[in-house]
LOBALUM-200050 format. One line per 5 residues: their letters; for each residue x, y, z of N, C-alpha, C. Coordinates in steps of 0.05 Angstrom, whole numbers, padded with zeros to 5 digits. Layout:
BEGIN
A	X Y Z X Y Z X Y Z | ...
//
This chain:
BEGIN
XXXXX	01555 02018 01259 01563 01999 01279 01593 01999 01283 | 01608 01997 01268 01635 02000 01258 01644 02027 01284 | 01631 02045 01282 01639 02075 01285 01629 02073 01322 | 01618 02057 01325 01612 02046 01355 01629 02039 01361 | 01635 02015 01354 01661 01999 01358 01684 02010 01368
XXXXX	01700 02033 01348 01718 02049 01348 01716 02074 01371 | 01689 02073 01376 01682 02104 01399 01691 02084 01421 | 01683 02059 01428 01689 02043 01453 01719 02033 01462 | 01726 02027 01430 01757 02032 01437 01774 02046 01443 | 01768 02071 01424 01781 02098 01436 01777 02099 01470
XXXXX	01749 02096 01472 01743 02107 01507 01758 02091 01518 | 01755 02066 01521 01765 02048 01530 01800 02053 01542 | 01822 02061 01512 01850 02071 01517 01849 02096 01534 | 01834 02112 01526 01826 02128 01540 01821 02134 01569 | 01808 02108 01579 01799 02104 01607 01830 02099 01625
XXXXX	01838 02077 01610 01858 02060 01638 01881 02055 01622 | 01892 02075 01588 01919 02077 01588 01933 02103 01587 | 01919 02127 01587 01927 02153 01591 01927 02163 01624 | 01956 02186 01626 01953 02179 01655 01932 02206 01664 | 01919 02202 01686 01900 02210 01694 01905 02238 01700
XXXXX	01893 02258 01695 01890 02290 01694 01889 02304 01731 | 01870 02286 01743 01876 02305 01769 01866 02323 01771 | 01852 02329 01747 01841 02367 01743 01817 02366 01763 | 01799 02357 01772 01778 02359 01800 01791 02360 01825 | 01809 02333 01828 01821 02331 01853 01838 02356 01858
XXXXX	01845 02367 01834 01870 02385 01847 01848 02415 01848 | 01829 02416 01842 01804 02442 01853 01795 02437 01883 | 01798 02411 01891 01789 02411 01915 01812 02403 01934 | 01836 02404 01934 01865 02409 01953 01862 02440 01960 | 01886 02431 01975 01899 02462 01986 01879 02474 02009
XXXXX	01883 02494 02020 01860 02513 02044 01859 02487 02059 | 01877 02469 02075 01868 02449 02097 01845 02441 02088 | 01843 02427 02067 01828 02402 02056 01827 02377 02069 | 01811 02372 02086 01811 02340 02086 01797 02316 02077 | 01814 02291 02075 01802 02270 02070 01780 02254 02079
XXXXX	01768 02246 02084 01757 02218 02109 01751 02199 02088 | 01769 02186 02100 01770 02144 02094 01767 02130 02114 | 01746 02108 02096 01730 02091 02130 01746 02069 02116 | 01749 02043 02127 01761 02021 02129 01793 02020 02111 | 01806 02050 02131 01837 02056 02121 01860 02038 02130
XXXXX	01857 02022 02143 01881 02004 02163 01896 01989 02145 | 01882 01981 02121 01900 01966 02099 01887 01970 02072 | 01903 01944 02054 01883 01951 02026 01875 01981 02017 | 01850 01973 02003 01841 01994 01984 01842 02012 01997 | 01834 02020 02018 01829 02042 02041 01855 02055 02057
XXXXX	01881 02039 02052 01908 02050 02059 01906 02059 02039 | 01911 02049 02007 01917 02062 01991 01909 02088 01981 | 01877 02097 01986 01868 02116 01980 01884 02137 02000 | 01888 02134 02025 01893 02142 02047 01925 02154 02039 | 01935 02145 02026 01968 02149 02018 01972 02166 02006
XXXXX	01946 02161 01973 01941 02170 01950 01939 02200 01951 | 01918 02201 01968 01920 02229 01978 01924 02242 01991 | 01943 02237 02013 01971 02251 02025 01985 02258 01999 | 01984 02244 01981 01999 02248 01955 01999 02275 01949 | 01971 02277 01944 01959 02299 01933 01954 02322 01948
XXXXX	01954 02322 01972 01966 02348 01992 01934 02342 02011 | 01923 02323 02007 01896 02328 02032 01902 02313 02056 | 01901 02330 02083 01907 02317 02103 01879 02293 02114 | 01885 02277 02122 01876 02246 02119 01851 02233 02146 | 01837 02239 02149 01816 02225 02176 01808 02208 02165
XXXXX	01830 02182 02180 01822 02155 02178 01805 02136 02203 | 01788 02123 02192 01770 02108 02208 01771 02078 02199 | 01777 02060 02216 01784 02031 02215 01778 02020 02247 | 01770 01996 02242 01773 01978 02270 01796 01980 02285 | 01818 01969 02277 01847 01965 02288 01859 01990 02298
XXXXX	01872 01997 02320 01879 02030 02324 01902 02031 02315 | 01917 02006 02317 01952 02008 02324 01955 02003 02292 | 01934 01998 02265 01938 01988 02245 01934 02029 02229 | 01920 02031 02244 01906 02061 02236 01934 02079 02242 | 01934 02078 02270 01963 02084 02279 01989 02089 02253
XXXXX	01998 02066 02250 02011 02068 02227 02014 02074 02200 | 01990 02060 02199 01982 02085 02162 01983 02114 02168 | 01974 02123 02191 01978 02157 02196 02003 02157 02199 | 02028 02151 02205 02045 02160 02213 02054 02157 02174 | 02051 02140 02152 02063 02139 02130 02049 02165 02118
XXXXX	02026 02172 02116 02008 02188 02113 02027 02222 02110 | 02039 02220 02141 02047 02245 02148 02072 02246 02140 | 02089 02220 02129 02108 02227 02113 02108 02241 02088 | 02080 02253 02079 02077 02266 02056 02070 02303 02061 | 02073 02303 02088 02072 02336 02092 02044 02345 02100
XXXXX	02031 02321 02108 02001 02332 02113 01998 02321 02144 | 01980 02335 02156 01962 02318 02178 01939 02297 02179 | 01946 02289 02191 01930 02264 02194 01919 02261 02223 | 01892 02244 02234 01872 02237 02250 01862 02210 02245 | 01854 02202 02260 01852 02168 02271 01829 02172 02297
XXXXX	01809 02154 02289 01792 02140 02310 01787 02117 02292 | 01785 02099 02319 01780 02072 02314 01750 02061 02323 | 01736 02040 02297 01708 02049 02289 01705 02012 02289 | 01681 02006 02301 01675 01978 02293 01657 01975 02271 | 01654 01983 02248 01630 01987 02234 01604 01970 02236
XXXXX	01611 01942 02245 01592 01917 02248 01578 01935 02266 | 01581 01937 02303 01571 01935 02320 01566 01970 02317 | 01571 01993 02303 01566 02013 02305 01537 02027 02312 | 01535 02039 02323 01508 02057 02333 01504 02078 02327 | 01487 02093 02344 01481 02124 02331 01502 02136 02349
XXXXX	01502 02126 02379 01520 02141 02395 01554 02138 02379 | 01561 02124 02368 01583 02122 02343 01584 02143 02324 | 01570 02141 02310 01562 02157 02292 01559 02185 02293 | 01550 02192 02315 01550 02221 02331 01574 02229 02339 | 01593 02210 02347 01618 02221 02358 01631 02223 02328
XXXXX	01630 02209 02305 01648 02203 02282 01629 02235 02275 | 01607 02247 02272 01602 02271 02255 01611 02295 02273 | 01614 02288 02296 01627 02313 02318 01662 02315 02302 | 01677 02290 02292 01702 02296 02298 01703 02309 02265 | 01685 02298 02241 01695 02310 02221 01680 02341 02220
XXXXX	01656 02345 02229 01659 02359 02237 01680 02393 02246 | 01694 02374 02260 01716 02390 02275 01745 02398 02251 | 01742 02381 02231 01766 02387 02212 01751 02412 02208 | 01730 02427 02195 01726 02441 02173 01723 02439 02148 | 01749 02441 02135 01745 02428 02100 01740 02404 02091
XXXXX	01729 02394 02095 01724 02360 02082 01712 02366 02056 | 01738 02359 02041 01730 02357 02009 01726 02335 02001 | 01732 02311 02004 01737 02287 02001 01718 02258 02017 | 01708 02251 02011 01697 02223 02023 01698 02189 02014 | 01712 02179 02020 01720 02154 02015 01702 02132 02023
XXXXX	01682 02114 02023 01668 02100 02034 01671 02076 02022 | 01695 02064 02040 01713 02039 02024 01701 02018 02047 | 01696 02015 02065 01690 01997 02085 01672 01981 02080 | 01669 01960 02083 01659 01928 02070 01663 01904 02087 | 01646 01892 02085 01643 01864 02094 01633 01844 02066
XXXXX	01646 01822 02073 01638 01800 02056 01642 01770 02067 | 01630 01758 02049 01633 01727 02077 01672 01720 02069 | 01670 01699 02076 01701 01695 02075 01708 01674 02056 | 01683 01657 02042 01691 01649 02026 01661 01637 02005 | 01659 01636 01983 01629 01641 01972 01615 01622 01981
XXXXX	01583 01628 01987 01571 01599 01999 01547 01607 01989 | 01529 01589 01984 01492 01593 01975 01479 01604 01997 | 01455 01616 01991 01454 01627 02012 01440 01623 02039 | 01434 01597 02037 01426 01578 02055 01453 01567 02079 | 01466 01575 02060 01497 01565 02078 01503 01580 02090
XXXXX	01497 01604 02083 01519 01621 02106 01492 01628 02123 | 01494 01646 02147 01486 01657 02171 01466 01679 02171 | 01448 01677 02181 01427 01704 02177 01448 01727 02192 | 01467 01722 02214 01483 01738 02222 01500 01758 02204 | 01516 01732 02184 01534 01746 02168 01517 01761 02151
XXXXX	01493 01752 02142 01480 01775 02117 01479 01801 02131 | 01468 01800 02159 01460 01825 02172 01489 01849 02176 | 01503 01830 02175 01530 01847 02180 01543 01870 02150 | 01536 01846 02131 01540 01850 02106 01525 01880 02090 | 01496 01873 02094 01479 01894 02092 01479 01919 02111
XXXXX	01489 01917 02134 01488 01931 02157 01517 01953 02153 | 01534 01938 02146 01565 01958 02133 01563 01970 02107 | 01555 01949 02087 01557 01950 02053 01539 01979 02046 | 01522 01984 02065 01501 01994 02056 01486 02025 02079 | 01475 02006 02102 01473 02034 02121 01499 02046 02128
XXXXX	01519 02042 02127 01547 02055 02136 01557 02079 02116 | 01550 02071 02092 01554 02088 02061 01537 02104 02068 | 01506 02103 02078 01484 02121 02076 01495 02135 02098 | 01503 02129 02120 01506 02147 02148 01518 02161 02135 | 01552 02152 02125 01576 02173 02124 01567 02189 02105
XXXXX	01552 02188 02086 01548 02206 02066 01541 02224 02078 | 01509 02220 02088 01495 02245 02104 01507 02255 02121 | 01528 02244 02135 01546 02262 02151 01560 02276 02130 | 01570 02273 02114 01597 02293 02096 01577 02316 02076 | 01560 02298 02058 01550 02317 02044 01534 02344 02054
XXXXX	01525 02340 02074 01513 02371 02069 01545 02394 02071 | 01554 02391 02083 01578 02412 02082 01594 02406 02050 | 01594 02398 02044 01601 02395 02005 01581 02415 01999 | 01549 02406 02001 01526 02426 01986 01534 02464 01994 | 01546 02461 02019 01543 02486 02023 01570 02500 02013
XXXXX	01587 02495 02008 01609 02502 01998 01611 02496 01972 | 01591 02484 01957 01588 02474 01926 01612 02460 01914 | 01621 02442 01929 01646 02427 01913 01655 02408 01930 | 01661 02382 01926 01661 02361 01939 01668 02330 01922 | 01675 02307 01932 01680 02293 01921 01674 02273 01938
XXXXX	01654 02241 01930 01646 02223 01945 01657 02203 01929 | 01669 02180 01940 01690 02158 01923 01665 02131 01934 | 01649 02115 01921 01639 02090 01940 01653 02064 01924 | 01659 02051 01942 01666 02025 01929 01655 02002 01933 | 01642 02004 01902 01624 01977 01890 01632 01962 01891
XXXXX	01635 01942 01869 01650 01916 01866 01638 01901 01836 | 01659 01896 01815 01646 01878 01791 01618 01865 01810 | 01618 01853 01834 01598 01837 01836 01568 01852 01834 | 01577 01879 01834 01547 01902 01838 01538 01907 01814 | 01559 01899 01788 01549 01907 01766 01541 01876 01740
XXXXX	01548 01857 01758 01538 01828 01754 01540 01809 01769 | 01507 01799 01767 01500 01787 01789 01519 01768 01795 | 01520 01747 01827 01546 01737 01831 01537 01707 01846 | 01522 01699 01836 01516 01666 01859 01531 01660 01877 | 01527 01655 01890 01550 01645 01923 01551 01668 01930
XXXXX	01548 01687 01932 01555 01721 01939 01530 01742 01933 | 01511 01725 01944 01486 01736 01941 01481 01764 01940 | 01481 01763 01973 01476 01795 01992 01498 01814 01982 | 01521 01800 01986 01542 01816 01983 01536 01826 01958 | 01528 01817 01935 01527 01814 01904 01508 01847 01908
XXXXX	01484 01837 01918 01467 01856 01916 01467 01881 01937 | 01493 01882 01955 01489 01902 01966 01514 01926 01948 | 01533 01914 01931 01547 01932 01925 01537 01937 01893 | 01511 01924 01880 01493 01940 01862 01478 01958 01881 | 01480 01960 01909 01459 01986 01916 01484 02002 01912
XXXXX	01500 02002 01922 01527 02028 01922 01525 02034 01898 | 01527 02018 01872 01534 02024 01850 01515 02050 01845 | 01489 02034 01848 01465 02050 01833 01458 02077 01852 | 01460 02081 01880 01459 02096 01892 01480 02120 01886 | 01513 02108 01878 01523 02134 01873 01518 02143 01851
XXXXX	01507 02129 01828 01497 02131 01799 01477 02157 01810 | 01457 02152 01823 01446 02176 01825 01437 02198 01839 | 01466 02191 01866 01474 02217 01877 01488 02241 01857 | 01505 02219 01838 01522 02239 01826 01505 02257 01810 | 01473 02244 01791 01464 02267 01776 01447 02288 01796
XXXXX	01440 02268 01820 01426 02295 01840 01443 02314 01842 | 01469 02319 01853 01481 02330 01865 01501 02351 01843 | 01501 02339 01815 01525 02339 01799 01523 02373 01796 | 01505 02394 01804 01498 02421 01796 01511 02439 01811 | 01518 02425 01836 01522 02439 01867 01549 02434 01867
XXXXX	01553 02424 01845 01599 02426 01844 01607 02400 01854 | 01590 02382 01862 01595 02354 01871 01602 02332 01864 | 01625 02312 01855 01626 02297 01841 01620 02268 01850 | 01608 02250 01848 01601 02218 01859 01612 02199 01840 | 01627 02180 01852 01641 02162 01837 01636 02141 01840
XXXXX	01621 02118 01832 01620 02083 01834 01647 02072 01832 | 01665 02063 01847 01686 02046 01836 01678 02011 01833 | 01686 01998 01811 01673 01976 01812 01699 01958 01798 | 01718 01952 01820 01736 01928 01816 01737 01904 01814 | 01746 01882 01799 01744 01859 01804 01765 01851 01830
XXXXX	01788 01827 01824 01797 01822 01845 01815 01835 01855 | 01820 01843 01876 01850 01864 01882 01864 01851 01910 | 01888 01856 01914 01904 01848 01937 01893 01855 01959 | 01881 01849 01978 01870 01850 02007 01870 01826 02019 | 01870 01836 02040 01861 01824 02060 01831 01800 02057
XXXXX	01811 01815 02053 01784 01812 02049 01787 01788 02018 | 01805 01801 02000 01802 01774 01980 01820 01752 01991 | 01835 01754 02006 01861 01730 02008 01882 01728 01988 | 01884 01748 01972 01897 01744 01943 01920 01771 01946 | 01947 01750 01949 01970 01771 01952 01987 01777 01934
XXXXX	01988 01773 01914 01991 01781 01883 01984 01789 01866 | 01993 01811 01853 01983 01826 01824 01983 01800 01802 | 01967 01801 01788 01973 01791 01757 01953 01808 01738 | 01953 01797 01716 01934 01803 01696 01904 01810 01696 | 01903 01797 01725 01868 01795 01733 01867 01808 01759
XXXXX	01881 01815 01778 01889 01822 01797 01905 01844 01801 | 01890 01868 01817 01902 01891 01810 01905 01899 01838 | 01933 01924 01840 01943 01933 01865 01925 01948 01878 | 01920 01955 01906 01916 01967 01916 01911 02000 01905 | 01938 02001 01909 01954 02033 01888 01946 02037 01868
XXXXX	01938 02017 01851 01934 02020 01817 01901 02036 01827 | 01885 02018 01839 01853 02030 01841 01848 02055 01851 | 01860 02056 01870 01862 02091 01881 01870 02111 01868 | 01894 02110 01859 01908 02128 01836 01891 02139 01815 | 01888 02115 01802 01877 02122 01774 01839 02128 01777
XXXXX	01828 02113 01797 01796 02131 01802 01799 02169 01817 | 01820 02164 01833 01813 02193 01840 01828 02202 01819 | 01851 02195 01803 01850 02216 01771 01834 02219 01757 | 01817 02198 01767 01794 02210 01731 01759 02219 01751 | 01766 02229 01776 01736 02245 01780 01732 02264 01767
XXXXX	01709 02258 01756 01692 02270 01743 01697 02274 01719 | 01702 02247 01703 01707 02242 01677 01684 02216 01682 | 01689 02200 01694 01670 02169 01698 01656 02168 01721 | 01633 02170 01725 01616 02162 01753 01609 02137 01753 | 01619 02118 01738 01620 02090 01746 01650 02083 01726
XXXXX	01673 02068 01749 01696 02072 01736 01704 02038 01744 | 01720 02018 01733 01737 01994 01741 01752 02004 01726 | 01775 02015 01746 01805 02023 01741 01820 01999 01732 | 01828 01981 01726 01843 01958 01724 01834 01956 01692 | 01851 01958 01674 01836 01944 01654 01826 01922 01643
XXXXX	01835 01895 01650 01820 01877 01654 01799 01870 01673 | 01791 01889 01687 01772 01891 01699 01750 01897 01686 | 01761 01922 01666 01741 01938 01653 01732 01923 01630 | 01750 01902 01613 01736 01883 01600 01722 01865 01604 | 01724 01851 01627 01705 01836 01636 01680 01845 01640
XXXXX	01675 01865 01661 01656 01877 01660 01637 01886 01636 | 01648 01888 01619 01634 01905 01592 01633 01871 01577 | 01649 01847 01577 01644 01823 01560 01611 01818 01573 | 01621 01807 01611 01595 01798 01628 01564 01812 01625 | 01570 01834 01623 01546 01855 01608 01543 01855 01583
XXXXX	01551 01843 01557 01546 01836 01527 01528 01811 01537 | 01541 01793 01553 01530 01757 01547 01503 01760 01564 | 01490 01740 01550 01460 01739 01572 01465 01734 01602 | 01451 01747 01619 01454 01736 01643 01453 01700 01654 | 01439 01687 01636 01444 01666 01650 01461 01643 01641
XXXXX	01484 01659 01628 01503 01652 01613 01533 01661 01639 | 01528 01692 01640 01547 01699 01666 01544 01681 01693 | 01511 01681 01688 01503 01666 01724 01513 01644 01723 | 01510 01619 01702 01527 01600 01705 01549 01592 01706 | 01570 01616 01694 01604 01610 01693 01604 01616 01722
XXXXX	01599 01640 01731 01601 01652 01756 01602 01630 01788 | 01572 01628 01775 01563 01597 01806 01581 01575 01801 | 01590 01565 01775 01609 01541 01778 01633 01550 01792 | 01646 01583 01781 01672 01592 01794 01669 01589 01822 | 01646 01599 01835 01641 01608 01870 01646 01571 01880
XXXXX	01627 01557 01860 01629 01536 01874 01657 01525 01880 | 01679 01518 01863 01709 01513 01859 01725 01531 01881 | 01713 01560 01880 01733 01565 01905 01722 01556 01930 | 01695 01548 01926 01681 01545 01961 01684 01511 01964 | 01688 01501 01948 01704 01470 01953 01739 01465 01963
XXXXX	01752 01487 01957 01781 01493 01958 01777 01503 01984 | 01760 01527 01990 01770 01533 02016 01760 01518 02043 | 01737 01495 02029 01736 01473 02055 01759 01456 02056 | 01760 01451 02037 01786 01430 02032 01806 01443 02057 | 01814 01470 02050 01835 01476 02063 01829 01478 02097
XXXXX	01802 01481 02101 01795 01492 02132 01795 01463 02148 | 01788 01439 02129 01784 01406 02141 01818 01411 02141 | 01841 01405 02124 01867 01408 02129 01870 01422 02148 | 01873 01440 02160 01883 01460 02176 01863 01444 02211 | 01845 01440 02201 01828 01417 02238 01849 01387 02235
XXXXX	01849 01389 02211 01856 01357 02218 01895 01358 02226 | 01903 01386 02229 01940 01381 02232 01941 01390 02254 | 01923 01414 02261 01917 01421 02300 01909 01392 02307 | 01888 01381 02308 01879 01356 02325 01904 01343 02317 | 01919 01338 02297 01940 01318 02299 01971 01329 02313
XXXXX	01970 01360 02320 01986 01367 02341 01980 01365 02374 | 01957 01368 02369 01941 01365 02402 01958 01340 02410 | 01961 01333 02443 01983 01306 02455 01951 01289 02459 | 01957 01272 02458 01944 01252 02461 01931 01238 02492 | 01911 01223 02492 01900 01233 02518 01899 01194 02523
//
């Protein structure tokens, strides 16, 4: 037991305090290599987007916003690479969408790289009676068929050239369950488990699949504009998962991420489910609080009638 202990610790320093090797990523650079990152306009998805301009792969970013896309390519190309931009609604997307997005990667050639960072989540945790059969549909409809499209668009050209790299991003909530964050909960355990076993389908054909599974990080999407101890950068998650492909096919770069994760998975589940639903509840009381404040200082700016 002892000698367990010690193998988990080692891995553990191992995981998220040595710096990351690069030895995959840097087999699949060079020869006009490109990237594709879907929801690149900020956050996790700029950062990957940066990360590897870093690393010499020129960059096809896909995001809603053009003029947001716009600009991350132009930082992009301050690293010596090319970069491409179309702007993508993932909610309202179609096949006629989807056809034009596999015509343009397509048109790069080398796509070594696939990023499938794009996500929806509600905006702030609610049961699931509370929120919208809309918002679930949206949720399930991005979290999940959008990962399956872009894959099947990228991977067969990986199979045929035997080497390739697919990045999906899970979420702690995919690898324990999340009350107030139902759908969401359970659509980024399909990512999880789906790249879990793309990676051993595929792992023969030179292909690497990666689960990323972070807790909270600076975005947009969390509302949370500060690093701390529990809260990790943008930069930190990108960096250190594409250093260690194909060392971890299920990775939480952050190290307190990575303890949590591994505590919440020791304790019984309905030990996590209850800390969890009290937490969702506390922030979903805070953020009415704040949304009644914010009606009640407009109506008290409105002129009077």
């Amino acid at each position: 037991m002892l000698c367990y202990w010690i193998f988990l610790l080692v891995k553990f320093v191992l995981r998220h305090f040595t710096k990351p090797s690069d030895a995959f990523l840097k087999k699949l650079s060079g020869g006009d290599a490109w990237a594709v990152v879907t929801g690149a306009s900020d956050g996790i998805g700029k950062a990957y987007a940066v990360t590897l301009a870093k690393k010499g792969f020129n960059v096809f970013l896909i995001s809603r916003t053009l003029s947001k896309l716009e600009a991350v390519a132009q930082e992009v190309e301050t690293h010596g690479v090319k970069s491409k931009v179309m702007s993508v609604d993932f909610i309202a997307a179609g096949s006629e969408q989807f056809a034009e997005i596999e015509q343009e990667i397509r048109s790069l050639g080398n796509v070594a790289v696939l990023v499938n960072n794009v996500g929806v989540n509600y905006s702030y945790p609610n049961h699931f009676l509370e929120a919208t059969e809309e918002q679930d549909l949206n949720i399930v409809n991005v979290n999940i068929n959008v990962t399956n499209r872009m894959t099947r668009i990228v991977l067969p050209s990986m199979v045929e050239k035997k080497k390739g790299a697919i990045v999906n991003l899970s979420s702690m909530a995919g690898r324990v369950p999340t009350p107030m964050l139902s759908v969401y909960s359970g659509t980024k355990a399909y990512v999880d488990f789906f790249s879990k076993c793309l990676a051993q389908e595929y792992k023969s054909q030179g292909i690497v699949v990666q689960s990323v599974t972070p807790g909270m990080v600076v975005s947009n999407m969390s509302k949370v504009r500060k690093t701390s101890m529990l809260v990790a950068s943008p930069e930190h998650i990108a960096s250190r998962s594409l250093g260690k492909l194909g060392d971890d096919v299920e990775l939480s770069p952050f190290y307190t991420h990575g303890i949590l994760n591994h505590v919440f998975k020791m304790l019984p589940t309905s030990v996590t489910s209850k800390y969890l639903h009290n937490m969702n509840k506390g922030i979903q009381k805070r953020a009415l609080r704040r949304s009644e404040e914010h009606t009640s200082e407009l109506q008290s700016r409105s002129p009077s009638r």
